[in-house]
C-alpha positions in Angstrom: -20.7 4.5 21.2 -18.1 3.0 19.0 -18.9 2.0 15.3 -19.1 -1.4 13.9 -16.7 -1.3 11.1 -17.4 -3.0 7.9 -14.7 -4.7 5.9 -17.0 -3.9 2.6 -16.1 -0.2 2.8 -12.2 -0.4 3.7 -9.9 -1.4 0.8 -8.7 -5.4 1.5 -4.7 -4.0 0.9 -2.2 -1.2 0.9 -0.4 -1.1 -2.2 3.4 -0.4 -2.8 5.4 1.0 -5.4 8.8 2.5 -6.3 7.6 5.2 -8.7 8.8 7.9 -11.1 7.5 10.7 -13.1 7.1 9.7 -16.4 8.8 12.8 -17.6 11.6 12.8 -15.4 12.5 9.3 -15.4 16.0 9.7 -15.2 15.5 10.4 -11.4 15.4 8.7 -8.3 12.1 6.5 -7.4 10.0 7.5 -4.4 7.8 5.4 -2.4 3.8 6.1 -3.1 1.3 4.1 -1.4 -2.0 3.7 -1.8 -5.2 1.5 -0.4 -7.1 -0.6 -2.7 -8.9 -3.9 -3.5 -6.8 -4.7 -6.5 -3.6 -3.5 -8.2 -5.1 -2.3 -11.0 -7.1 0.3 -8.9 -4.5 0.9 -7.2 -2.2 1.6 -10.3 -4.8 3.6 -11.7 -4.5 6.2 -9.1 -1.1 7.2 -10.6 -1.9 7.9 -14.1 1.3 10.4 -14.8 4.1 7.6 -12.9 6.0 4.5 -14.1 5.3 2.0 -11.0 7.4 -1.3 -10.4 5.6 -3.3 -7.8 7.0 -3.2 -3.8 4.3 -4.5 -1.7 0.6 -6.0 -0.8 0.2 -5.5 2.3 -3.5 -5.9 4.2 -5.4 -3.8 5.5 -5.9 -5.3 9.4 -1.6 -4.9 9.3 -0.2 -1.9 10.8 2.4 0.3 8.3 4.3 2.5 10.1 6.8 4.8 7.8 9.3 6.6 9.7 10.7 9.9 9.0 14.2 8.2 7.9 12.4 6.4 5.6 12.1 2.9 7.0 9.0 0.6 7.3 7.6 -0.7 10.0 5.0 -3.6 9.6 3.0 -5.4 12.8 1.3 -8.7 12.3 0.5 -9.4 15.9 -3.0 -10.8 15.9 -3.7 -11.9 13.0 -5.1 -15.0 12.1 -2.5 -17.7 10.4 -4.7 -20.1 8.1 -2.5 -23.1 6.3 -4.1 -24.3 3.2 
């Protein structure tokens, strides 16, 4: 029997960033991702790297990276709300 899944447990977003090693910043950025409630968790995670924001992306959204390096991000079914 399948789980209920709680959103309580599961970070809200996937985070983003175009980062480098702090002692090699001279070098090319690389894309590191990771799943959080808030940025600041989510930049804490990567202690040693200088981070410029790329994305917030939530969780119910599908992020698909390919090997060539391109993102792919699906939206179908999710609930528009207009303020």
């Amino acid at each position: 029997m399948a789980g209920i899944q709680h959103t309580q447990t599961h970070p809200k977003f996937t985070w983003l960033f175009l980062a480098t090693p702090k002692c090699h910043a001279d070098v090319c950025p690389v894309v590191v991702r990771f799943n959080a409630d808030t940025e600041e968790n989510a930049r804490g995670a990567f202690p040693g790297w200088n981070l410029v924001f790329a994305a917030k992306i939530r969780s119910e959204c599908s992020l698909y990276q390919y090997a060539n390096g391109t993102f792919e991000l699906n939206i179908a079914g999710l609930e528009v709300r207009h303020a």
